[in-house]
MARKEDO-399212 format. One record per residue: residue in one letter; y, z, x of N, C-alpha, C in turn. Coordinates in steps of 0.05 Angstrom, whole numbers, padded with zeros to 5 digits, always signed. Atoms other than C-alpha are relative to their C-alpha. Layout:
aYZXYZXYZX
...
END
This chain:
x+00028+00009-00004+00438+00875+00340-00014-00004-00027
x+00005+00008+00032+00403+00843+00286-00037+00023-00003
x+00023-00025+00004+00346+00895+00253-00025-00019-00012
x+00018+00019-00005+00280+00860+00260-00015+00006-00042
x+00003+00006+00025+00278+00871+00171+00012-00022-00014
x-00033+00026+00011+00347+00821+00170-00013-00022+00008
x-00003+00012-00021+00306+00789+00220-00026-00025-00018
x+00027-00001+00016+00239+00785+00173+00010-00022-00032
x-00010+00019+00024+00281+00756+00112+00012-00021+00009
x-00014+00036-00010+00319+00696+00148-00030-00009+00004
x+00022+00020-00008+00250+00672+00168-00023-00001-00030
x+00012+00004+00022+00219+00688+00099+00022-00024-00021
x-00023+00018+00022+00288+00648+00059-00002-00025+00024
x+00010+00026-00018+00270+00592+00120-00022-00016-00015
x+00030+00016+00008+00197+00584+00097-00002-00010-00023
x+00000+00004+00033+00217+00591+00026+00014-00026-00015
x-00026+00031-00001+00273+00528+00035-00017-00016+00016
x+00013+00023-00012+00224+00485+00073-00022-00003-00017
x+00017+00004+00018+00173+00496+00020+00014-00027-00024
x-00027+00012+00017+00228+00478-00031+00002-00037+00007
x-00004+00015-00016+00242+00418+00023-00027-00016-00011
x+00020+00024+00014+00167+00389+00014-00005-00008-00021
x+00003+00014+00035+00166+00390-00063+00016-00022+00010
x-00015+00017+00004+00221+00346-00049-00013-00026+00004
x+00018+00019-00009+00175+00304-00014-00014-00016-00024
x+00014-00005+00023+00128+00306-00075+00016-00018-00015
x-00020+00014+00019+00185+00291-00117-00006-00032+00006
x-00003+00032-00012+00194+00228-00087-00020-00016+00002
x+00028+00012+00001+00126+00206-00079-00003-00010-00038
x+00009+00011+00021+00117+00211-00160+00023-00022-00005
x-00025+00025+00012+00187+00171-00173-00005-00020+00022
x+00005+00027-00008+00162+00117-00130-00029-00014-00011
x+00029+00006+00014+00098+00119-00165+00006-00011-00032
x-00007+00016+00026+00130+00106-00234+00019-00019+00006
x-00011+00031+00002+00174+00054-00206-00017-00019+00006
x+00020+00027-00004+00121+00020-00175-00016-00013-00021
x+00009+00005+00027+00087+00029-00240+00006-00025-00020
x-00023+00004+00017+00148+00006-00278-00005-00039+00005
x-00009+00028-00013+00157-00057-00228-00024-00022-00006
x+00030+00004+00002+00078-00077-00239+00000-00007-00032
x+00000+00002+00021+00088-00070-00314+00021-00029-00002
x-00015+00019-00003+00150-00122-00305-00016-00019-00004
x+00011+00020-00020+00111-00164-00260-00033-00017-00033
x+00011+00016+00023+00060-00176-00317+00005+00001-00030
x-00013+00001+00022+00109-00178-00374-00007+00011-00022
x+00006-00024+00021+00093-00116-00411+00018+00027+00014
x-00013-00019-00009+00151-00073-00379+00031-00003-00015
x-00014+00000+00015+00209-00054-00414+00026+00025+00012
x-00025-00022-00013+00235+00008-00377+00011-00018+00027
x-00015+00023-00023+00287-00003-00321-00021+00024+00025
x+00024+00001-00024+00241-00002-00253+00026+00008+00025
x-00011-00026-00025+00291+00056-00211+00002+00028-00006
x+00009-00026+00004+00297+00120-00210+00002+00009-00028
x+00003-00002+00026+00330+00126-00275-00021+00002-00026
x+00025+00002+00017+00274+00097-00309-00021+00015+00002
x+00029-00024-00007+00221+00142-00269+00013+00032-00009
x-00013-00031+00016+00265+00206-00296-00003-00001-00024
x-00005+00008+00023+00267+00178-00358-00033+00001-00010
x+00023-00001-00002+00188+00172-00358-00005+00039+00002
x+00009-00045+00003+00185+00249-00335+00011+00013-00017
x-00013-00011+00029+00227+00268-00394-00027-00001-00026
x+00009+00005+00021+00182+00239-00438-00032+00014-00001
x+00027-00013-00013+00122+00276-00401-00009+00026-00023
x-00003-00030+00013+00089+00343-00434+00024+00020+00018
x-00009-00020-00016+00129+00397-00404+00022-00016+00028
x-00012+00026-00012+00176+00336-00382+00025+00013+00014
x-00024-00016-00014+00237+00383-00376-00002+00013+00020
x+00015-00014-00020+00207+00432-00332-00007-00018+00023
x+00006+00015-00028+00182+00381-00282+00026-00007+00005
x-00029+00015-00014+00259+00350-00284+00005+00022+00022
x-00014-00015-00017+00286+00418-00259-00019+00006+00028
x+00015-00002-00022+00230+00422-00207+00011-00024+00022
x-00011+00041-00011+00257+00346-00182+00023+00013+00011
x-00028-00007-00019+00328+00373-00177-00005+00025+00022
x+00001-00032-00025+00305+00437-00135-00005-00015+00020
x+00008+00013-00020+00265+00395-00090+00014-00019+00017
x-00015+00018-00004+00315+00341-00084+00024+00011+00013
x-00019-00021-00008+00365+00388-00076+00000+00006+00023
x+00011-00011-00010+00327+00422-00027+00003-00017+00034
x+00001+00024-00014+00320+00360+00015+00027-00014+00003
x-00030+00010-00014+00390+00334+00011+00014+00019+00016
x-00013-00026-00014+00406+00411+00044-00013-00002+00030
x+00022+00011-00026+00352+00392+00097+00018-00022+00019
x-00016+00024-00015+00391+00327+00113+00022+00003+00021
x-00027-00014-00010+00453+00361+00122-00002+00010+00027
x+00006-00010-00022+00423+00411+00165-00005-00018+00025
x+00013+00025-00025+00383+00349+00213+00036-00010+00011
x-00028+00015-00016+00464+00319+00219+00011+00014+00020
x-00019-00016-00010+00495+00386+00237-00021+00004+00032
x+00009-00002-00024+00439+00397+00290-00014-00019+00013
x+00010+00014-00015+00423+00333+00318+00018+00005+00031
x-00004-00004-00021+00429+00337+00390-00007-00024+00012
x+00017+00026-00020+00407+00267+00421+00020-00008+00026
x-00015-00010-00028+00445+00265+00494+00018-00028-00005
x-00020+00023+00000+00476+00190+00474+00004+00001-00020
x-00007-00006+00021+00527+00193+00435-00005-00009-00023
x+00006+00017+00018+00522+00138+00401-00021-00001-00019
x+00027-00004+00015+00451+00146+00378+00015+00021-00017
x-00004-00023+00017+00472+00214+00359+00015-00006-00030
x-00012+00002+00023+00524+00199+00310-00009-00021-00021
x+00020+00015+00018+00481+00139+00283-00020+00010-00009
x+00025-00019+00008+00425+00192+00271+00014+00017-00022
x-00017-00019+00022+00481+00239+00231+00002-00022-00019
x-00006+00014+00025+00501+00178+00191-00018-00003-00019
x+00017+00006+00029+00429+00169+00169-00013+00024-00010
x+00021-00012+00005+00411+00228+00162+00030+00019-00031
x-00024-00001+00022+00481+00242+00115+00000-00008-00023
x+00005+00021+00015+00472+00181+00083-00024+00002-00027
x+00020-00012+00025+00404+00204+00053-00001+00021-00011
x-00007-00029+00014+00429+00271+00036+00011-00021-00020
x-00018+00013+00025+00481+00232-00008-00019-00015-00015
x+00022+00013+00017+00413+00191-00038-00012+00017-00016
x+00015-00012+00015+00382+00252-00049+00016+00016-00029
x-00017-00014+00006+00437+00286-00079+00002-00014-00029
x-00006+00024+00026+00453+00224-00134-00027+00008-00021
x+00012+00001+00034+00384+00228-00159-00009+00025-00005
x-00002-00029+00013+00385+00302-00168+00011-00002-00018
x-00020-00006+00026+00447+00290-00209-00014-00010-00028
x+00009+00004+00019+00413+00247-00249-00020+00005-00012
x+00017-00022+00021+00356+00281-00264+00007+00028-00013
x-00014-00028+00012+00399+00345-00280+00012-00018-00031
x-00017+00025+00020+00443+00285-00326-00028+00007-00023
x+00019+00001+00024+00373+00274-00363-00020+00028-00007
x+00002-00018+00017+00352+00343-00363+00012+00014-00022
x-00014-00012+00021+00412+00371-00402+00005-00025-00024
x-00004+00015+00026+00396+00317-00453+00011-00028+00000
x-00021+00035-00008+00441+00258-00423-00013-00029+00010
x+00015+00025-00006+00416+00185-00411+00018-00014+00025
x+00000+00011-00012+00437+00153-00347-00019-00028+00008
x+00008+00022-00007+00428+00086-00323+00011-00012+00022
x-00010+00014-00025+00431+00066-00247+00016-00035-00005
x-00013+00023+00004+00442-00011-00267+00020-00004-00018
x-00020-00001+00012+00497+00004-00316+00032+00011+00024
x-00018-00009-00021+00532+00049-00257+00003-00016+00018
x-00014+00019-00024+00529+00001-00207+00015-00033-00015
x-00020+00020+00017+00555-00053-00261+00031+00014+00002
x-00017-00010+00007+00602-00010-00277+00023-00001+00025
x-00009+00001-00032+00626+00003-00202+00011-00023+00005
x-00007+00021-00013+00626-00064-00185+00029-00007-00021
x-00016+00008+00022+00671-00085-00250+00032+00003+00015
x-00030-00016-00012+00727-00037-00226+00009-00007+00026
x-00010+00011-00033+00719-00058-00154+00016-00025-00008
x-00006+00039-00006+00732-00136-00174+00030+00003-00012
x-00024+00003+00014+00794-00115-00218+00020+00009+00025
x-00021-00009-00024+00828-00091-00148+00004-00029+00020
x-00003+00021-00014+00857-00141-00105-00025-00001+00032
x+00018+00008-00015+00810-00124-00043-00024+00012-00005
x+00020-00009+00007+00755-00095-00086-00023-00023+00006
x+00012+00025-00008+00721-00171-00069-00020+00004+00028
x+00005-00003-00024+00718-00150+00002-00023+00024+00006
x+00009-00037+00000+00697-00073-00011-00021-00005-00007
x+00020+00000+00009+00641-00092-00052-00021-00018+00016
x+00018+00007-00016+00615-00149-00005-00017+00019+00022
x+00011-00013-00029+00618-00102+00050-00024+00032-00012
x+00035-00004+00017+00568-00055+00001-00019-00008+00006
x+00023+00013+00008+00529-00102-00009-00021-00005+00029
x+00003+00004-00031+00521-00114+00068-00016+00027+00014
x+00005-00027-00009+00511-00041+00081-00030+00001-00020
x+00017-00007+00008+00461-00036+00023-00026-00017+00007
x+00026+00014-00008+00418-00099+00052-00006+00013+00019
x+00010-00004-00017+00416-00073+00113-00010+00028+00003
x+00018-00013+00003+00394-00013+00100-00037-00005-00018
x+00025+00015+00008+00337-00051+00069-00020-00013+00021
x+00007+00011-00029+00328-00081+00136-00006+00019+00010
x+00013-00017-00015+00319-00010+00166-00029+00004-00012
x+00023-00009+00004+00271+00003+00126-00029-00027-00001
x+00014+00013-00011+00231-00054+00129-00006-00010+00042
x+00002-00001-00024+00239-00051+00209-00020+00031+00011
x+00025-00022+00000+00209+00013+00204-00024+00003-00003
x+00027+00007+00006+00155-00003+00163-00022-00017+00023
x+00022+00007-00017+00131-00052+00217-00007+00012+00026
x+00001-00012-00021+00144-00011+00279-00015+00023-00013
x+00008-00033+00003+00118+00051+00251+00019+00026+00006
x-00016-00018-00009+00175+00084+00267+00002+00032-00008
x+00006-00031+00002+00161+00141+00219-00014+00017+00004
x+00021-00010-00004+00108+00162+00248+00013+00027+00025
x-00012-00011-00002+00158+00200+00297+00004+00031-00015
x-00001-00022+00025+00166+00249+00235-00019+00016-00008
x+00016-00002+00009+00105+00261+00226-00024+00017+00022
x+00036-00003-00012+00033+00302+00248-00008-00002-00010
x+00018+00015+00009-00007+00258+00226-00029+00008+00012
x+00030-00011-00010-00088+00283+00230-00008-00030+00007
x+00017+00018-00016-00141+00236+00273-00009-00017-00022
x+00023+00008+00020-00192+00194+00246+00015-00020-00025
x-00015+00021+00020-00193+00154+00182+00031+00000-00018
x-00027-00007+00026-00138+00199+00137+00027-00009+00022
x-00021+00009-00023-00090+00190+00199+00013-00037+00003
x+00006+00032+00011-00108+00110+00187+00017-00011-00022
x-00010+00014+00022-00092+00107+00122+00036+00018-00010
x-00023-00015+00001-00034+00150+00123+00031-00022+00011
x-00013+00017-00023-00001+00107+00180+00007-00037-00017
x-00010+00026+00022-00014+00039+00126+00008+00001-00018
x-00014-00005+00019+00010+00069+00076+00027+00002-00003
x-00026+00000-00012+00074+00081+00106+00010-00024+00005
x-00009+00020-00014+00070+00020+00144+00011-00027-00024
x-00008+00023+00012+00070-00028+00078+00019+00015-00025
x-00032-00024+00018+00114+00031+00031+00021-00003+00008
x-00026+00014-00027+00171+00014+00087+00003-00015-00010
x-00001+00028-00002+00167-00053+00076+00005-00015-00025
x-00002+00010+00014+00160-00062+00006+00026+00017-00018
x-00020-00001+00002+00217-00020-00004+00024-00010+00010
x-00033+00014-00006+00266-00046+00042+00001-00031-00006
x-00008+00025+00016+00249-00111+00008+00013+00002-00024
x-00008+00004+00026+00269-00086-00062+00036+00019+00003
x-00023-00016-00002+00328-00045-00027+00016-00027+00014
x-00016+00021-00012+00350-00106+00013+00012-00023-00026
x-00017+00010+00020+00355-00143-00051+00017+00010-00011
x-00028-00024+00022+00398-00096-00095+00029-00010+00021
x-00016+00010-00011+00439-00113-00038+00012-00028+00009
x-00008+00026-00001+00444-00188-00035+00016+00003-00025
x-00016+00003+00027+00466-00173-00111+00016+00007+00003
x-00027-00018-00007+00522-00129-00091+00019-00033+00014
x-00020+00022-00013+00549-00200-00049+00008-00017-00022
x-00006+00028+00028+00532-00249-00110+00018+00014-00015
x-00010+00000+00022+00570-00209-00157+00026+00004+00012
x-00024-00001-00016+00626-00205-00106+00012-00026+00002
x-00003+00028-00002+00623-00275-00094+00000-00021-00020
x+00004+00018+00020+00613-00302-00158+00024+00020-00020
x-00009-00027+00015+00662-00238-00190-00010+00002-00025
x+00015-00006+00021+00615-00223-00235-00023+00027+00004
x+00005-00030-00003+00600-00146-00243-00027+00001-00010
x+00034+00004+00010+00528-00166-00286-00015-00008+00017
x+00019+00010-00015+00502-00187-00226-00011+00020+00020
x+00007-00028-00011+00501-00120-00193-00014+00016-00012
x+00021-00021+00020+00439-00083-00230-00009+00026+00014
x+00008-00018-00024+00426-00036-00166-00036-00007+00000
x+00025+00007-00018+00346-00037-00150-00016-00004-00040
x+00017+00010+00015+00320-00051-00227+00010-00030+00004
x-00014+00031-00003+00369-00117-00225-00025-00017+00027
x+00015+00006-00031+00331-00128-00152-00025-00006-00006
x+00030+00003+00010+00264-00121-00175-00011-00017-00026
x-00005+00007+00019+00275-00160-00242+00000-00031+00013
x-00010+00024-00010+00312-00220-00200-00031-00008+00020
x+00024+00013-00016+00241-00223-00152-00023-00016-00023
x+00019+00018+00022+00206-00242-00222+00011-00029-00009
x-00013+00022+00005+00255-00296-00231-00006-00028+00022
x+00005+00016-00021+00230-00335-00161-00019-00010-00005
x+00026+00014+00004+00175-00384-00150-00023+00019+00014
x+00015-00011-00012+00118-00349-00149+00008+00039-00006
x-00012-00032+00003+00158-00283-00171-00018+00020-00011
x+00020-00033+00015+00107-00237-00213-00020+00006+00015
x+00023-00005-00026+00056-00248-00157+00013+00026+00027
x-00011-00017-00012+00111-00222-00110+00017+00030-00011
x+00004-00036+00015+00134-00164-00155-00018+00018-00004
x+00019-00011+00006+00072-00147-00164-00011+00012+00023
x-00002-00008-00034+00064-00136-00086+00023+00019+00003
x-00028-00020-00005+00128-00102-00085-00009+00025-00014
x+00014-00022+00009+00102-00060-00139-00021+00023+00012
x+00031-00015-00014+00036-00041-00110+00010+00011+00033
x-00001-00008-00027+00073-00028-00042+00021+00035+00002
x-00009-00022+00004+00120+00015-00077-00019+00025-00009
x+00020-00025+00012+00062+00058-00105-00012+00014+00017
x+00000-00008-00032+00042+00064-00034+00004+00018+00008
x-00015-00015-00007+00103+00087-00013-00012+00030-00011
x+00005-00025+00007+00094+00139-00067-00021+00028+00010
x+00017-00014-00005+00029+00162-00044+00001+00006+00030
x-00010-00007-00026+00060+00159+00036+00015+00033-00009
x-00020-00019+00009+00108+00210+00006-00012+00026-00004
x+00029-00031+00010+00046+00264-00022+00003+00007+00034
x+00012-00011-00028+00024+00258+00056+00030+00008+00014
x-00022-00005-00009+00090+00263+00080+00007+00032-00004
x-00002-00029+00001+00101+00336+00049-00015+00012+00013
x+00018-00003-00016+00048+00353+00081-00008+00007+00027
x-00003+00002-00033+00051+00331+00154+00027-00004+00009
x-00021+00010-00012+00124+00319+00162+00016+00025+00015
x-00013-00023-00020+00154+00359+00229+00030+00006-00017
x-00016-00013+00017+00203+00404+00191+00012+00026+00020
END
């Protein structure tokens, strides 16, 4: 029989790991706030850092007390890819199908969160990472394999369309599910904040992933930048710094969806 002291600490190391869990939230909110930043700076040709996470770690490095906030990032991040885990192991949805499509995504963003822990741990102990060098890099090695061609399209496929969820989300509202969201105006703006944060990410995530095809299709590993390449290539279109600059401002959004999100998100 469990002794209602054993009983007292699981529910205190609960509260204490869902706390943990919303920094993560936090986290996330500011590193979409310096990419959006980042992507905005692009967009009117005074940007120089790379516009993903890299670059927004790379920004908190350079912060006062820059180190210190990193290891706060990896706890939180951490924290939240342990969360994920947990949501896979206990989803319960009665069709299967759903079910195991709910584990994949909820796996899937453990493994997101997990990457940019590493690399903010990478740039705390001093080390410089660069997402668009790694996914060059990646792709390079894929193309030198005989069906690395194939492997990498089908990436590329996977990473648009997860660009597609999230822009499907953004217009349904789907995250709102996730969420207790308060009445009234903050409830309002909470709900559009989300709704165009969605949207202007899974536009800059859906690209990264068309690049993953071109550089498959064209075998050319420089064409794979992961989401600064993505956000870089929207300045290159007609009309492109107008629409980066939307992308930007939607990512900054996001960021500030992400504050509310710690917040109100059913946990």
């Amino acid at each position: 029989m469990t002794s209602p002291s054993a009983a007292a600490n699981r529910a205190q190391d609960s509260t204490a790991f869902e706390v943990a869990a919303r920094v993560g939230y936090v986290v996330l909110g500011l590193l979409h706030l310096l990419i959006g930043v980042i992507a905005i700076s692009i967009a009117t040709g005074s940007g120089g850092d790379s516009a993903d996470q890299s670059g927004a770690l790379q920004k908190v490095a350079q912060a006062p007390a820059g180190v210190a906030l990193l290891w706060v990032i990896i706890v939180g991040l951490a924290a939240l890819a342990v969360w994920q885990v947990a949501e896979a192991i206990v989803e319960q949805d009665p069709d299967a199908k759903k079910r195991w499509a709910h584990r994949a995504k909820f796996v899937g963003t453990a493994v997101a969160y997990a990457a940019i822990a590493v690399t903010a741990l990478t740039v705390a102990l001093g080390g410089s990472s660069s997402s668009s060098q790694s996914s060059q890099t990646m792709s390079a090695t894929l193309l030198s394999n005989p069906a690395g061609v194939v492997l990498l399209v089908v990436i590329g496929l996977g990473v648009a369309a997860v660009g597609v969820a999230f822009v499907v989300r953004g217009f349904t509202k789907a995250f709102e599910k996730h969420l207790s969201t308060p009445g009234g105006t903050a409830g309002r703006g909470i709900r559009t904040f989300g709704m165009i944060g969605y949207i202007a990410k899974g536009v800059a995530v859906g690209v990264a992933g068309v690049l993953f095809v071109v550089a498959a299709l064209t075998h050319d590993a420089s064409a794979a930048g992961g989401l600064d390449s993505a956000l870089r290539s929207l300045a290159a279109l007609p009309f492109g710094q107008i629409v980066l600059w939307l992308v930007g401002a939607g990512l900054i959004l996001y960021g500030l969806f992400c504050f509310a999100r710690a917040r109100f998100a059913r946990m």
